[in-house]
PADO-619814 format. One record per residue (C-alpha): residue number from 1; residue in one letter; x, y, z. Coordinates in pm, 1 decimal, padded with zeros to 6 digits. Layout:
num/residuo/c1/c2/c3
NUM/a/X/Y/Z
...
//
This chain:
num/residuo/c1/c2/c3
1/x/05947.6/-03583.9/-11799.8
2/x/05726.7/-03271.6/-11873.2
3/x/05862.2/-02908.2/-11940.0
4/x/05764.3/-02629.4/-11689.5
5/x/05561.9/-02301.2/-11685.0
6/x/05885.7/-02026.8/-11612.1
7/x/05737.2/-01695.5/-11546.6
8/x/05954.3/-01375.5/-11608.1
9/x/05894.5/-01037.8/-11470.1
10/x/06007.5/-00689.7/-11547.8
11/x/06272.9/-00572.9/-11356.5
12/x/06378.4/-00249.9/-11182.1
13/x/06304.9/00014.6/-11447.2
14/x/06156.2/-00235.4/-11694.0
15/x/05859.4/-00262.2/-11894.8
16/x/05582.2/-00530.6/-12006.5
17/x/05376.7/-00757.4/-11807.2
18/x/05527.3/-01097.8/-11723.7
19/x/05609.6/-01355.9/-11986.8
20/x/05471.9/-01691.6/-11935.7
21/x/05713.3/-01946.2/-12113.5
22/x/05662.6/-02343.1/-12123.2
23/x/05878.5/-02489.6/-12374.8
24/x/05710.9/-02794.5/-12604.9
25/x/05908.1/-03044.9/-12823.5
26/x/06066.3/-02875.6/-13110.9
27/x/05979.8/-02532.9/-13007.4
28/x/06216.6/-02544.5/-12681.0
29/x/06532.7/-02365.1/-12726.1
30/x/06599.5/-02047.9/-12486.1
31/x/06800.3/-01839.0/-12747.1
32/x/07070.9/-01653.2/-12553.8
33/x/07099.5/-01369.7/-12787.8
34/x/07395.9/-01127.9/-12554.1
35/x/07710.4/-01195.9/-12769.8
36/x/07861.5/-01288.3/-12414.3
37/x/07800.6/-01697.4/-12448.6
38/x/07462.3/-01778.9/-12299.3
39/x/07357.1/-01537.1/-12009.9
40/x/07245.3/-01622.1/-11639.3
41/x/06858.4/-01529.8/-11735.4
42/x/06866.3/-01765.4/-12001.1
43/x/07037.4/-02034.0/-11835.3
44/x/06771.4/-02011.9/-11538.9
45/x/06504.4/-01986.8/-11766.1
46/x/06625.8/-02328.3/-11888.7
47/x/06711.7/-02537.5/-11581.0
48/x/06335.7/-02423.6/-11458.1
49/x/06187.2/-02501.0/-11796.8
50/x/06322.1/-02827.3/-11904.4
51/x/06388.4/-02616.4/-12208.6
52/x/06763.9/-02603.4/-12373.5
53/x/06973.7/-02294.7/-12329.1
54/x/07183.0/-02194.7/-12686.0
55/x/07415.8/-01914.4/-12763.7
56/x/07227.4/-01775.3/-13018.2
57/x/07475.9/-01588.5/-13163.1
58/x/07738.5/-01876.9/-13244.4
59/x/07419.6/-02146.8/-13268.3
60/x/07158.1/-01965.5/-13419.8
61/x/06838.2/-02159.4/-13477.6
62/x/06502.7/-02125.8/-13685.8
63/x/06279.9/-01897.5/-13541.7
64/x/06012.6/-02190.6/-13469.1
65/x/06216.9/-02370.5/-13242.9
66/x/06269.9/-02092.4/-12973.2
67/x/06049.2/-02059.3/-12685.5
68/x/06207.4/-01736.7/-12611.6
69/x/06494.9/-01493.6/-12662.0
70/x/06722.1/-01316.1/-12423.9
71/x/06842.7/-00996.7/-12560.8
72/x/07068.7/-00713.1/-12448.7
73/x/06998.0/-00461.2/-12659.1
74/x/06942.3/-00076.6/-12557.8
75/x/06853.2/00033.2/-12895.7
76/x/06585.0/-00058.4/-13184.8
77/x/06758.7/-00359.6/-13370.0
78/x/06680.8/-00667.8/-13152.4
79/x/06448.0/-00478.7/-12926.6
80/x/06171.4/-00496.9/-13215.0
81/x/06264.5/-00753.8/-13485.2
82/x/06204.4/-01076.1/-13294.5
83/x/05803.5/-00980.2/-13094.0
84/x/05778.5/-00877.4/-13498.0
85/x/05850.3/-01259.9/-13526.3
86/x/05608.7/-01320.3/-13194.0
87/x/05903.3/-01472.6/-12995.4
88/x/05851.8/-01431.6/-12635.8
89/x/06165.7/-01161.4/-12551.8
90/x/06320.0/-01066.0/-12251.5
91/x/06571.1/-00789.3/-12228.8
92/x/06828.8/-00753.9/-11960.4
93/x/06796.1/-00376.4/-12042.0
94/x/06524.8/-00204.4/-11902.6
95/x/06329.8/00047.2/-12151.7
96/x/05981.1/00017.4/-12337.9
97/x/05878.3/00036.4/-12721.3
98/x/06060.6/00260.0/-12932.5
99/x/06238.4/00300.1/-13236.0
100/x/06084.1/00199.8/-13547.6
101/x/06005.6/-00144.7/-13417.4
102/x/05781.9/00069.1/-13107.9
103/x/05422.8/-00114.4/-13291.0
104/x/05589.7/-00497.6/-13212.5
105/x/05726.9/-00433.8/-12846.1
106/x/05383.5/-00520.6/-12662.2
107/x/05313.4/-00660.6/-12310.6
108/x/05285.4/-01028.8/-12331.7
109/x/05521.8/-01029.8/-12589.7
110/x/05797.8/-00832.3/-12456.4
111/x/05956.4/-00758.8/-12124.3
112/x/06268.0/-00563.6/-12010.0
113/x/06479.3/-00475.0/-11709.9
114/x/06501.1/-00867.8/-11617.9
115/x/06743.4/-01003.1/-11388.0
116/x/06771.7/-01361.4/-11273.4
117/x/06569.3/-01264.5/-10988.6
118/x/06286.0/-01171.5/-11191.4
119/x/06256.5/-01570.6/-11344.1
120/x/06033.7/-01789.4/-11099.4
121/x/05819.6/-02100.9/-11175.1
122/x/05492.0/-02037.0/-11261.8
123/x/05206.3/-02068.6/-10995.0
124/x/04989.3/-02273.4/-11299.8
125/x/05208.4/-02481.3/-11495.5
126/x/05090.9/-02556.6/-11863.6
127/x/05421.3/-02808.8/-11911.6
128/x/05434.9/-03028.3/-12227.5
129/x/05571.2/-03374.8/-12309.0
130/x/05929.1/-03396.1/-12353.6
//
């Protein structure tokens, strides 16, 4: 079995350019990072990816195993510190660079606004092994 090309767009008053995300072995975990358990974007981005969704905040993992993060965060914390890190983020808030962290939050790196609507499989898929 291969993992899939997921493709996330911004949502309604969101920012970035879509994320491309294919998952690989040992870099595959979609870190659910919402302090709610592991949230609807994250879980979709997983059951298209082949990836493994994790609640990042009772599971946390090293930073080179996560394909990409799902974040909630409306402020500077979150929003900045992991494209610092260049993991693939995705907030479920919408808003653009700011805060301290403003130099990190770039497109292709970053992308807010998302809903579960805004996750699709990629036209090209780039999959890996499993």
């Amino acid at each position: 079995m291969t993992y899939k090309t997921v493709k996330v767009e911004k949502g309604r008053g969101g920012w970035g350019t879509p994320l491309l995300i294919t998952p690989v072995p040992g870099k595959d975990k979609i870190s659910s990072i919402t302090g709610g358990g592991i949230h609807p974007v994250a879980q979709k981005i997983a059951e298209l990816s082949g990836g493994t969704a994790i609640d990042g905040f009772r599971h946390p993992v090293a930073d080179g195993e996560v394909a990409c993060a799902v974040i909630d965060c409306g402020g500077t914390c979150r929003l900045g510190i992991l494209p610092s890190k260049n993991i693939l983020t995705i907030n479920i808030n919408g808003g653009g660079p700011s805060g301290p962290f403003a130099k990190f939050i770039k497109e292709g790196l970053y992308v807010s606004g998302v809903r579960v609507e805004n996750v699709s499989l990629a036209e090209k898929q780039t999959g890996g092994e499993k």
